[in-house]
C-alpha positions as CSV (number, residue, x, y, z in Angstrom):
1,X,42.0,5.5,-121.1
2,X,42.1,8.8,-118.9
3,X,44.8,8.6,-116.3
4,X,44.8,10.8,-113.0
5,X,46.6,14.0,-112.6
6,X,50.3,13.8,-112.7
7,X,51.2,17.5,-111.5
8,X,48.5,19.5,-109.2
9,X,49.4,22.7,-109.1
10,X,48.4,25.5,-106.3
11,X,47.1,28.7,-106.8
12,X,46.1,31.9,-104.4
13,X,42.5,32.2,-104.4
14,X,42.4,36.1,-104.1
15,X,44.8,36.0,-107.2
16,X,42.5,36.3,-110.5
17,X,45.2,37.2,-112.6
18,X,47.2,33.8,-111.9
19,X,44.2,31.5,-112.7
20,X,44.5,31.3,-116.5
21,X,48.1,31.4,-116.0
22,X,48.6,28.3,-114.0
23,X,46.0,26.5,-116.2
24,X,48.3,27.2,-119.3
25,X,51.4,26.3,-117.0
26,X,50.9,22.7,-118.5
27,X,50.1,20.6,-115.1
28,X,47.5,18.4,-115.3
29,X,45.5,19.9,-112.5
30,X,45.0,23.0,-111.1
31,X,43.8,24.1,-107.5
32,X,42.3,27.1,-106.5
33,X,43.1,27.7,-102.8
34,X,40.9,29.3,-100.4
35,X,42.9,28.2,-96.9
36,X,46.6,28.6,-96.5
37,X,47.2,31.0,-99.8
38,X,44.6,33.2,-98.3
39,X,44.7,35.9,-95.2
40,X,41.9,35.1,-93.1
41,X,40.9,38.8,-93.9
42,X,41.1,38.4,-97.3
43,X,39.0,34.9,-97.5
44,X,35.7,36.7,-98.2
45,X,37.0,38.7,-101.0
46,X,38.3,35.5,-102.6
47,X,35.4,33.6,-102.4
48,X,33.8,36.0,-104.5
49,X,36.9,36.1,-106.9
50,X,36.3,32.6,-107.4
51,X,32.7,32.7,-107.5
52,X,32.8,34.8,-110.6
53,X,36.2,33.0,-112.1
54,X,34.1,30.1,-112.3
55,X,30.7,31.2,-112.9
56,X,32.2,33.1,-116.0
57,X,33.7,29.2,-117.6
58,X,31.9,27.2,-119.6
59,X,33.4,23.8,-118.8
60,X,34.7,22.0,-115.4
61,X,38.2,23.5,-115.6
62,X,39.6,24.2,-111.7
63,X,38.9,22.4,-108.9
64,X,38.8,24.4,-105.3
65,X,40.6,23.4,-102.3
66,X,37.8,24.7,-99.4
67,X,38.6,25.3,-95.7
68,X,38.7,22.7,-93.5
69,X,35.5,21.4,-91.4
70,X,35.3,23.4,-88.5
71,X,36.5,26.8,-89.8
72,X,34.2,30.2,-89.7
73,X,34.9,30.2,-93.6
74,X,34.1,26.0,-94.3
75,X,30.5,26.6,-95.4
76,X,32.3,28.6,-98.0
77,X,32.1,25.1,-100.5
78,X,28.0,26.5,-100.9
79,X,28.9,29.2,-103.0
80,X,30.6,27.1,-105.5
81,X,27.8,24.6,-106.2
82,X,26.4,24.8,-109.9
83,X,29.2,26.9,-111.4
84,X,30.1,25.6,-114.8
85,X,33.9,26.2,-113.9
86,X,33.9,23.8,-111.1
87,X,35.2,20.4,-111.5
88,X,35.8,19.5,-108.3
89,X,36.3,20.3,-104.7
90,X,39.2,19.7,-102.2
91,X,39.2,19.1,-98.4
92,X,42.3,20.1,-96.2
93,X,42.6,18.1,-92.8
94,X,40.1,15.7,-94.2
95,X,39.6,12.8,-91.2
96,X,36.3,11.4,-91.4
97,X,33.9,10.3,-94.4
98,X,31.3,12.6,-92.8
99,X,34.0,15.7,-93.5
100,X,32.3,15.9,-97.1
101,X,28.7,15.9,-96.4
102,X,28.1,19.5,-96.8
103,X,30.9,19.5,-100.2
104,X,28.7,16.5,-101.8
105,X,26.4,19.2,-102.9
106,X,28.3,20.3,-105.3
107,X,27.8,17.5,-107.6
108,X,31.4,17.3,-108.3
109,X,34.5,15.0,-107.6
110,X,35.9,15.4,-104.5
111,X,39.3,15.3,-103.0
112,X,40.7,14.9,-99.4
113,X,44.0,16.2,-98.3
114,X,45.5,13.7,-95.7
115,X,47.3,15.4,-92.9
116,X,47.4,14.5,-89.7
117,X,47.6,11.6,-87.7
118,X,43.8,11.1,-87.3
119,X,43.2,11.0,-90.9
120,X,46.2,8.7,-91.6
121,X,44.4,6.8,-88.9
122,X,40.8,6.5,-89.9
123,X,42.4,5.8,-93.3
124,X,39.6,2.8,-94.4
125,X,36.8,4.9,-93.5
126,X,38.0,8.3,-94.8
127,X,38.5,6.4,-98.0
128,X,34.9,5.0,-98.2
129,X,33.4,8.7,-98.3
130,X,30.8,8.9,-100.8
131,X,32.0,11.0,-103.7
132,X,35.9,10.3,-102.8
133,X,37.9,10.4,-106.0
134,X,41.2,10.6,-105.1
135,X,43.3,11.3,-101.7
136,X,46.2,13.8,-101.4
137,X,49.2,13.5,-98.6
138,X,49.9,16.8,-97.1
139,X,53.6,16.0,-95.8
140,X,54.4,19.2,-94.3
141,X,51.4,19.6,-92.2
142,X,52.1,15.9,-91.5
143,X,54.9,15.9,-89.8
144,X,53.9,18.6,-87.5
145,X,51.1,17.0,-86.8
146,X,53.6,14.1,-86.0
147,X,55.9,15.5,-84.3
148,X,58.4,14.0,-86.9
149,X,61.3,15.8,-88.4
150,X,61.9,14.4,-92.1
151,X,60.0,14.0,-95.7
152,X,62.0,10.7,-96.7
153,X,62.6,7.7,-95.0
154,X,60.9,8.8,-91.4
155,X,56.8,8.8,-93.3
156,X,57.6,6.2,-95.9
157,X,55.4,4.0,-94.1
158,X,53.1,6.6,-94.2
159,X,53.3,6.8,-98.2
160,X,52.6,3.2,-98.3
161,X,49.4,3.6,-96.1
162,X,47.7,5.8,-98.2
163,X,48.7,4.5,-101.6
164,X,47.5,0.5,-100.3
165,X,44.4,1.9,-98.8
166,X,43.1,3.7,-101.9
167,X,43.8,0.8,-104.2
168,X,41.7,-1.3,-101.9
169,X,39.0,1.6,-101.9
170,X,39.2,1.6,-105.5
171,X,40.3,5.3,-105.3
172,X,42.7,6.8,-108.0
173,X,46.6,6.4,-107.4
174,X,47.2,9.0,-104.6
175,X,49.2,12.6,-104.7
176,X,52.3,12.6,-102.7
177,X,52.9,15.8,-101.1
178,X,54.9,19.3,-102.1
179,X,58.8,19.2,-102.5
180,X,59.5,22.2,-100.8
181,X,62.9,23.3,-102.4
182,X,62.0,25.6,-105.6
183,X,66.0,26.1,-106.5
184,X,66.7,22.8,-106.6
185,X,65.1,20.8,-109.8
186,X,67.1,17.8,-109.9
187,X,65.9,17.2,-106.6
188,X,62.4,17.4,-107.4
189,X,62.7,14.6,-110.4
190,X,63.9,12.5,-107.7
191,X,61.5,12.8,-105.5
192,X,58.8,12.7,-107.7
193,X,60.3,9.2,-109.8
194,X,60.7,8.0,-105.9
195,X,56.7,8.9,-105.3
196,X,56.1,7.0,-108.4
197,X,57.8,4.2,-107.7
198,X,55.5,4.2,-104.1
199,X,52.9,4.0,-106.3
200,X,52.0,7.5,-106.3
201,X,50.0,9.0,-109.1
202,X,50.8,12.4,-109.1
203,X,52.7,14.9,-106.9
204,X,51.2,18.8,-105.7
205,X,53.2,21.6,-107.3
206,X,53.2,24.7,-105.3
207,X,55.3,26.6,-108.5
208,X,54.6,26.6,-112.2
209,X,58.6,25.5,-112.6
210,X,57.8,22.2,-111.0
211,X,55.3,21.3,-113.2
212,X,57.1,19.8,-116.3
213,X,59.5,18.3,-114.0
214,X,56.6,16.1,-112.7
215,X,54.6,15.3,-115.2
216,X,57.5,14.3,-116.8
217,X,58.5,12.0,-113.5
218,X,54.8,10.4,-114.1
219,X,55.4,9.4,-117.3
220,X,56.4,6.2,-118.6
221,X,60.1,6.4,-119.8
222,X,60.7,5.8,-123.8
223,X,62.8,2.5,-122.4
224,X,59.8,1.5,-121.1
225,X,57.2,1.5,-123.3
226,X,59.8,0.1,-125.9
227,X,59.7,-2.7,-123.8
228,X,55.8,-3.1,-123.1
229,X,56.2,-2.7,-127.1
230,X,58.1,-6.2,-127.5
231,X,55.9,-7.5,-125.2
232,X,52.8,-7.1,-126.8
233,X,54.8,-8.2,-130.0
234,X,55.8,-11.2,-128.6
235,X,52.4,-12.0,-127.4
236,X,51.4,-11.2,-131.1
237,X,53.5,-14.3,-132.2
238,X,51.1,-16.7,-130.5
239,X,53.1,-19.0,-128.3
240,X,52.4,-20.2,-124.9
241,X,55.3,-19.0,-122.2
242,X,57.5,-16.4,-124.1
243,X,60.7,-14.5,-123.3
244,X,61.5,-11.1,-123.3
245,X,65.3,-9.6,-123.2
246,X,66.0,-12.9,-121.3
247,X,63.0,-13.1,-118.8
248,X,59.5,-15.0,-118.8
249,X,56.6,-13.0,-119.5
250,X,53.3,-13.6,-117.6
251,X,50.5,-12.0,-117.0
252,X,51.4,-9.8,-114.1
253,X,54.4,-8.5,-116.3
254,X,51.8,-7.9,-119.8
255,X,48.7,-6.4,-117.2
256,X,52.0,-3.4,-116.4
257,X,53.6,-3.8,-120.1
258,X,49.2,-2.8,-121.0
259,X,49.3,0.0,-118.3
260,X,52.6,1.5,-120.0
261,X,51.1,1.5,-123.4
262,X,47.4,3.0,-122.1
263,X,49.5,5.7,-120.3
264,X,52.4,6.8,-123.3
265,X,49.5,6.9,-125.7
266,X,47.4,9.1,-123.0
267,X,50.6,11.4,-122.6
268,X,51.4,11.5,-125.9
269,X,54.4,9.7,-125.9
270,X,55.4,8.1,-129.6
271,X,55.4,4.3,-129.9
């Protein structure tokens, strides 16, 4: 069973040298970025830097966040259709299911990056868009969007949105949005255990340091899949309504106890 990216990690498009770096930094996913890592002087020039990046790989290994629809440098997403590095495509400020049209060339997955109150919006449309994998909550472009002061508590309702809607859509578990704070790595397991617990899939990394911290946030804890464990064992046994460390099992609680075993043994997590 393949699981969705934990950690998705950003890296400067005009920045060659970093590529191969962040892909052996260990996250899960990494982003190329041609909008807010790149000068608008310099956004030519990385184009090209990608262009050959990718053209030069022999499997899907980087996906590309574009510029947003609208932009002098949008039509950008043309030059990366049918290279061999490319394995998928990523929309800032997505809003509409007609924002992709001109990415679906590509022939790739593609991913929007909610963020900003018309996109939170048009949330059951925007998540229809043909070729949609997977939707990303950009927090800090959010709340200015917003007008609101505050990452927690003030957009949980937000969070909720966007996690509810994909399911329905039958989009991947969403990516919550960057912890900002690089110092500070306790913080960062909390909030990424806290987008989890949302139901969150994964969580943007905008430093190679924050990377283990999340994936390891994603990951089912070894309590956890000791438990799914003794529930699968105790299903083993036969019986009709069964107990496990004191409470009934049913088949809500052994569909999660299945989704903790799929995703240990995907992350390599022993039994």
């Amino acid at each position: 069973m393949s699981l969705p990216a934990r950690s998705i990690l950003f890296v400067p498009g005009d920045r060659a040298e970093r590529f191969e770096k962040a892909a052996a930094s260990g996250a899960d996913m990494v982003v190329i970025d041609l909008e807010d890592a790149v000068l608008p002087e310099r956004k030519i020039e990385a184009r090209g830097i990608i262009h050959d990046a990718l053209a030069a790989i022999d499997t899907p290994r980087f996906v590309v966040r574009v510029n947003s629809l609208g932009t002098a440098w949008h039509e950008d997403v043309r030059a990366m259709t049918g290279l061999p590095g490319l394995a998928g495509l990523m929309l800032p400020k997505a809003e509409a299911a007609d924002d992709f049209v001109a990415m679906r060339a590509a022939g790739v997955p593609l991913h929007g990056l909610v963020e900003t109150v018309r996109g939170i919006l048009n949330l059951p449309a925007l998540c229809a868009a043909e070729g949609l994998v997977r939707l990303s909550f950009g927090t800090v472009d959010f709340q200015v969007d917003a007008g609101i002061d505050g990452d927690g508590a003030e957009i949980d309702a937000v969070r909720t949105a966007i996690v509810l809607h994909s399911k329905a859509a039958g989009l991947q578990a969403p990516v919550d949005g960057v912890s900002t704070n690089l110092a500070d790595m306790d913080a960062l397991a909390d909030d990424a255990q806290r987008s989890r617990r949302f139901g969150f899939g994964g969580k943007l990394c905008v430093h190679p340091k924050q990377v283990a911290v999340v994936n390891a946030a994603f990951a089912p804890a070894q309590a956890d899949v000791d438990w799914a464990h003794r529930v699968m064992a105790a299903l083993s046994d036969g019986r009709g309504a069964v107990a496990v460390d004191g409470k009934l099992i049913d088949k809500p609680i052994v569909d999660r106890a299945r989704l903790v075993l799929a995703a240990s043994e995907n992350y390599g997590i022993a039994a």
